[in-house]
C-alpha positions in Angstrom: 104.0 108.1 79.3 104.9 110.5 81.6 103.4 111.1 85.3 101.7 113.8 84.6 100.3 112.2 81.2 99.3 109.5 83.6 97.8 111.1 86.5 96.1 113.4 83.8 94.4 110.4 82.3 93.0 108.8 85.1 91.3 112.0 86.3 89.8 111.8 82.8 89.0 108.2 82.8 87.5 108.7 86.5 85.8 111.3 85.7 83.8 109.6 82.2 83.6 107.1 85.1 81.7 108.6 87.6 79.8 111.3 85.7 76.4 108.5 84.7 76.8 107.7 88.6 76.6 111.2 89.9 72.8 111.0 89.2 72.5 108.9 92.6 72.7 111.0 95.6 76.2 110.4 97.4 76.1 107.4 100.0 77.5 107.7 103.5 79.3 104.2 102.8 81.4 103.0 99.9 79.9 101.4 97.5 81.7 99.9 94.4 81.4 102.2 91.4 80.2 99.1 89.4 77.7 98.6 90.8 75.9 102.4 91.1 76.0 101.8 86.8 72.9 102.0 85.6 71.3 98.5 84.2 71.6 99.0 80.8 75.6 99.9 81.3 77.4 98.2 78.1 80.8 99.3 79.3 82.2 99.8 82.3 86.1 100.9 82.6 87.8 100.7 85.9 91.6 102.5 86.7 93.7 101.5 89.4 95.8 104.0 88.9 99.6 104.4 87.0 101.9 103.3 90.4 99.9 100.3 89.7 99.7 99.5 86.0 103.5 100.4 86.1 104.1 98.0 88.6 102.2 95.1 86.6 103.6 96.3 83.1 107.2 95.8 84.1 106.2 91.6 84.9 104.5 91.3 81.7 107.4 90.3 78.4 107.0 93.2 77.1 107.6 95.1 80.1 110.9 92.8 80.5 111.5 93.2 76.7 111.6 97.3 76.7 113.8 96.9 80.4 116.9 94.9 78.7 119.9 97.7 78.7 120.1 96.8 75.2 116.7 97.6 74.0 116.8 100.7 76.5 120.1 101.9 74.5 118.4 101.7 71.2 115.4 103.8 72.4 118.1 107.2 74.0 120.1 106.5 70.4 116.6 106.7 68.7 115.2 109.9 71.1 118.8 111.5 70.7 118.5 111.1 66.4 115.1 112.4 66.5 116.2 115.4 68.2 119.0 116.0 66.0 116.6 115.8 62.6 
């Protein structure tokens, strides 16, 4: 996913966020999104931002996995032969 993929998600994702919330009138202070859901709020999805989940992604195996020079090789040879076809 690219940066702009990424930033252009989270603006969507904060914005399906904060839309339910927007009800309230704006507080001086920060309060935590969470907890400005209404009560009967089944799902609430929160976003840290891309910076971040990159940052945790590349600790995770898979993260590790799809960083080994190897497996990075097979995806350019895989990109490169899909641009060919």
């Amino acid at each position: 996913m690219n940066h702009t993929t990424c930033r252009h998600l989270g603006v969507a994702v904060a914005l399906l966020a904060v839309l339910p919330a927007l009800r309230v009138p704006a507080l001086a202070q920060s309060v935590d999104l969470a907890e400005r859901m209404p009560e009967g709020t089944v799902l609430y999805v929160g976003w840290a931002g891309c910076e971040h989940a990159a940052t945790a992604a590349k600790e995770t195996a898979i993260g590790k996995t799809l960083a080994d020079p190897q497996v990075r090789g097979f995806f350019k040879s895989l990109d490169s032969a899909i641009e060919a076809f």
